[in-house]
N, C-alpha and C positions, 0 to 999 in steps of 0.2 A: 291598689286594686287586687294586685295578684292574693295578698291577706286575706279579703272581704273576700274571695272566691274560697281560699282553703276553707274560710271559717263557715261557708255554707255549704262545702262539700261534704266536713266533718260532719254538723248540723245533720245532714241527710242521711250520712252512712251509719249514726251511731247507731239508732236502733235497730236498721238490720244488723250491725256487728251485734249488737249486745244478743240480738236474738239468734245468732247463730253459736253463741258463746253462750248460750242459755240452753243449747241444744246438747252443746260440746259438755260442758261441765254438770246438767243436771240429768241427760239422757232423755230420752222420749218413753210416756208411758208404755205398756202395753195392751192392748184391746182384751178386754177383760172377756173370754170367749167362754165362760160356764156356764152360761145359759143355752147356750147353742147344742143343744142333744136332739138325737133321736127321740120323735114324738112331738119337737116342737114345733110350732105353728110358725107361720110366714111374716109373721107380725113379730113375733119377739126375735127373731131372725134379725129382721130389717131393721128395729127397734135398738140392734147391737151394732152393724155391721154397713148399716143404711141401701143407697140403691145400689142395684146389681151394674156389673160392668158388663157382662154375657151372660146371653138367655138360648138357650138348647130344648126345640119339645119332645119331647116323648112320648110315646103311644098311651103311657100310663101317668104320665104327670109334666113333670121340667126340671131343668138341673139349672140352676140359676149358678153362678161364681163371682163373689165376693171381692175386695180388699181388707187387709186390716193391718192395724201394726204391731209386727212380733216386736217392737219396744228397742231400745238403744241402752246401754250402761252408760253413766256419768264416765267424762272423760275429761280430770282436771288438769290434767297434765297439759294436754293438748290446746286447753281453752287457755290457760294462764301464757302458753307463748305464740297467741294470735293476736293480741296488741301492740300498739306504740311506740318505740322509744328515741329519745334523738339529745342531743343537747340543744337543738335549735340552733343551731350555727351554720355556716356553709357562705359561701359565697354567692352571687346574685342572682345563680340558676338554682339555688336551692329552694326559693317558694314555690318555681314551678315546677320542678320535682315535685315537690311534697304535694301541689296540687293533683297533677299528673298521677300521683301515685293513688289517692284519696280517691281517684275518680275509677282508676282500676280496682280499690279495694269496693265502690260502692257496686258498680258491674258486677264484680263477682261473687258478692256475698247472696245474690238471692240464688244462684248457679248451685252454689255450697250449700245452700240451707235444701234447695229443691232434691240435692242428690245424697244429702243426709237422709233424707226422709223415704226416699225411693228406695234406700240400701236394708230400709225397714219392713220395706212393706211386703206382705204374703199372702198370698190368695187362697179362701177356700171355697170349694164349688159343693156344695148342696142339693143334693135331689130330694124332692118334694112329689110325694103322692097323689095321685085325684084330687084328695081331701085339704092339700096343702100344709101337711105336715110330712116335719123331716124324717127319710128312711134313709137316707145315706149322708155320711159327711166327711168330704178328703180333702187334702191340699193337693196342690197343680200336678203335684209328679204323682202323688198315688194316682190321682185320677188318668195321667197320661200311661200309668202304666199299665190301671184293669183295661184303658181302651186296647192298648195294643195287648193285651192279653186274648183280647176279646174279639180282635182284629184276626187273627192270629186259629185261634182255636177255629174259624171257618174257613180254615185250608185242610180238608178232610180227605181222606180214602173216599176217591171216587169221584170227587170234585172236578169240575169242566178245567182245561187251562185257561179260558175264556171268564171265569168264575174266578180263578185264581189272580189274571192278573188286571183285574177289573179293581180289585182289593190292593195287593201287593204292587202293581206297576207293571214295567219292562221288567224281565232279569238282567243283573246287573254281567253275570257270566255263566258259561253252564259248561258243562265235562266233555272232555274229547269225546267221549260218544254220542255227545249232546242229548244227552238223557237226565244229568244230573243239573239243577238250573240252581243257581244263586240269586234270591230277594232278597233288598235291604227295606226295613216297612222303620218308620219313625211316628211317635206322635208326642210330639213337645219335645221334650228331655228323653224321652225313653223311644229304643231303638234297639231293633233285633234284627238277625239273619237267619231266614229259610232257606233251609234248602230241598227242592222236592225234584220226585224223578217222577216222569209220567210214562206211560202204558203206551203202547201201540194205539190206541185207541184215543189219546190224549187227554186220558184221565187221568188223576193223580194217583199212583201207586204205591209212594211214599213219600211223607214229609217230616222234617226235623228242623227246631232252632238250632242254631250253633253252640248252644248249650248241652241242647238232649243230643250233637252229634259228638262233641268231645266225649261225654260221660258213656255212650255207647264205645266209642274209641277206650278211653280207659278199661272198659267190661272188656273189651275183647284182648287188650293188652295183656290183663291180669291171667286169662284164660290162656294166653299164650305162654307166658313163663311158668304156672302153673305145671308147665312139664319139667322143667330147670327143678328136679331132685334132686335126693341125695341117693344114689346108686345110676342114673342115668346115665345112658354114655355120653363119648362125646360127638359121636354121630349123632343120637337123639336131637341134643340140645345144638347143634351148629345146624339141624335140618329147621329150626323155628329161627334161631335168633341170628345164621350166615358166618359166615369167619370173623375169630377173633378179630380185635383191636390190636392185640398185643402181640409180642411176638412167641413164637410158636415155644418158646424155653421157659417165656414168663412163669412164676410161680402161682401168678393169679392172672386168670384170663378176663380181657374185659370187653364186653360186646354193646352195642348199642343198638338196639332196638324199638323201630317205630312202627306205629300202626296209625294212620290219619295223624291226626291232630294231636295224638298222641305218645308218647314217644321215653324211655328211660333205657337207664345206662343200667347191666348185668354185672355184676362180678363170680366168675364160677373158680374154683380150685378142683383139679382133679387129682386122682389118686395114683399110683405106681401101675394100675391095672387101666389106666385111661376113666375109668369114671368119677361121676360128682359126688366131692370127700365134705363139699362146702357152696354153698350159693347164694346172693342178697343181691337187694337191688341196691344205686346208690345212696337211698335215704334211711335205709337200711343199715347200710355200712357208718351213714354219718352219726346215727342215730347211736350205735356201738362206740362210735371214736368217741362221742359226747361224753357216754357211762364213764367209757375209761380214761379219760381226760378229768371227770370229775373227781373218781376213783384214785387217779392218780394224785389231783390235787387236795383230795384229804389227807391220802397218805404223809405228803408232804408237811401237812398243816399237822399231823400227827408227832411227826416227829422234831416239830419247833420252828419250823421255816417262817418266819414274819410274813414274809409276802404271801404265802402260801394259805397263812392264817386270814389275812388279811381278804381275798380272793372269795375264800368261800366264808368268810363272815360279812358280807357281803350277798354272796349268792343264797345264804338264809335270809339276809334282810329282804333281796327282792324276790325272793319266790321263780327263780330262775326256771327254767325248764330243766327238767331233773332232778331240781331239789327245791323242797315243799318252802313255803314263807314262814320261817322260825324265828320269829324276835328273839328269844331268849337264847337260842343256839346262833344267832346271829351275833348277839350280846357277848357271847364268851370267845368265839375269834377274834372278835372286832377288837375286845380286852384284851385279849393274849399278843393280838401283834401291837396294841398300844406302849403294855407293858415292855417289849423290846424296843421300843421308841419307833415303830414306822410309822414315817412323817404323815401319811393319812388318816388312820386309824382313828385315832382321838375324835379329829372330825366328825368322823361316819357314825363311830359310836353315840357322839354327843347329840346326834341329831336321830338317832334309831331312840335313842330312850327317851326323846320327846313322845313318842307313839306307843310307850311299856307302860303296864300299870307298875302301881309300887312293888306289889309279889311278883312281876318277872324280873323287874330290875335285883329284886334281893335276891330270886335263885340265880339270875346269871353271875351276882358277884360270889354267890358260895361255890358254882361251879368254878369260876377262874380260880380260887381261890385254892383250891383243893388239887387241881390239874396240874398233871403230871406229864412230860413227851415221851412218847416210846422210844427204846434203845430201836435204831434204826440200824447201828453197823454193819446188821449181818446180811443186810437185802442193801445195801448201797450201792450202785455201780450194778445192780442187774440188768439185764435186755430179756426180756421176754423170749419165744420161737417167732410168735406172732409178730411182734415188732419187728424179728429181723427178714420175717419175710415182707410185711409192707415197706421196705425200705431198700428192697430191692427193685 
């Protein structure tokens, strides 16, 4: 009997398997959305898209929002190890295993096929004119975003706090002088922070997202170091940015300065006379080490070093920041530390001149060809001033 049951269990699961293995290995179309423009009519809409799942009125028309499916890729891999396999053997609990199992694969394939298709699907919501045709057409996040965009821009200069948090809510916190209040407003996926401060009168006197308050925060940072010259004392600059970090002998002074939500690290050097000989901020500074980091590893690469070669024939291949995307000058590093045999090189190259037309591959071998290292001897074993000050 236990047989007669596998073999009806099977019977019943194959074709949800097969059609979830139909799902896996050939993907799910995609709803073919081109007809859907501005201007179209509500009929060729529905005609694409069928009936609406939410309806919204509005003074001037409706925004109806749709489902559809943004579509699946064939997935063979996955489909060919969702089958069968057994010798058939086992001992006398193995049919009902293999029943037991058959009846969990039949439960669960319509769970898999349902949450296949749901991992597809996407909504667009359509606003439709008097006349019912289409003037606007977004998917769920653009639309939750104009809403809280929209939400948002009627928190005005002047506005009631009654008006405010009719919209917004409770505040979520507000500043020791309880003047400054914290909203958090969401709609869908999209979610912002106001913050407003109200008047004696309890009306709103200013308001800001947490966006326009960082970027105000940055404006006013920038206006701060702004004094951080070169001739400025060091009264000046400790009256904005407070005592150093460092200590009072250091050769480079480093400060740390915030402003709100805002906030970066200084480095100033001063001169014999107490003022600024030198000043950057830290991305500034990182920005310099990069130059001369690259700088230095050309040099390198100049004077024969494989790895060196290797490093920045490379950094032409990807377009690094700092140095531009060069196949062809990518081509002759990548050559040069091959030719010294480093163990990478060959690789990189071989897979860079897949992406070379035939006349870059031919000048980069005329350039390897040609290329010469420079006598390096006389600068070997230098330190810079600079280096040995940052390295104290």
């Amino acid at each position: 009997m236990r047989f007669v049951a596998l073999f009806a269990v099977v019977i019943f699961a194959l074709p949800i398997a097969g059609c979830s293995l139909a799902i896996r290995s050939q993907g799910i179309e995609a709803t073919d959305l081109s007809a859907i423009v501005v201007g179209a009519d509500r009929e060729t809409v529905e005609g694409v898209l069928g009936s609406t799942i939410d309806r919204v009125e509005t003074e001037t028309g409706r925004i109806d929002t749709y489902r559809y499916d943004r579509g699946r890729a064939p997935d063979a891999a996955r489909a060919s190890s969702s089958g069968w396999s057994g010798s058939g053997g086992g001992g006398p609990g193995a049919g009902y295993a293999l029943t037991l199992l058959a009846l969990g694969y039949l439960i669960a394939q319509p769970v898999l096929i349902h949450n296949l298709y749901e991992e597809q699907k996407g909504e667009l919501s359509i606003t439709y004119g008097a006349d019912d045709t289409v003037v606007r057409i977004e998917n769920a996040r653009q639309r939750n975003q104009r809403e809280l965009r929209e939400d948002l821009s009627a928190v005005l200069i002047g506005a009631t706090r009654g008006q405010v948090e009719e919209l917004l809510g409770a505040p979520e916190s507000s500043g020791e002088d309880g003047q400054v209040h914290e909203y958090r407003h969401q709609r869908g996926d999209a979610k912002d922070v106001v913050y407003v401060t109200y008047g004696p009168e309890g009306a709103v006197a200013n308001a800001e997202t947490a966006e326009q308050r960082h970027a105000r925060h940055q404006r006013e940072l920038r206006e701060d170091l702004s004094v951080i010259r070169i001739g400025a004392t060091r009264e000046q600059v400790e009256a904005v940015l407070g005592v150093s970090e460092s200590g009072s002998d250091a050769a480079i002074q480093q400060y740390l300065h915030r402003w709100g939500s805002a906030y970066d690290t200084v480095y100033v050097t001063y001169g014999p006379d107490g003022t600024v000989t030198r000043s950057g901020t830290a991305a500034q500074y990182r920005e310099e080490k990069k130059q001369r980091d690259i700088a230095e590893l050309l040099a390198k690469a100049q004077c024969g070093e494989a790895q060196a070669q290797y490093e920045i024939g490379n950094r032409y291949r990807h377009g690094v920041r700092g140095i531009r995307l060069d196949r062809v000058e990518a081509a002759l590093w990548l050559g040069l530390a091959s030719r010294q045999q480093h163990k990478h090189a060959a690789t990189s190259l071989a897979r860079l001149r897949e992406h070379m037309t035939p006349e870059q591959i031919a000048e980069a071998e005329r350039l390897t060809a040609v290329w010469q290292p420079e006598d390096c001897s006389a600068s070997a074993g230098m330190v810079t001033t600079e280096e040995v000050i940052e390295n104290q």
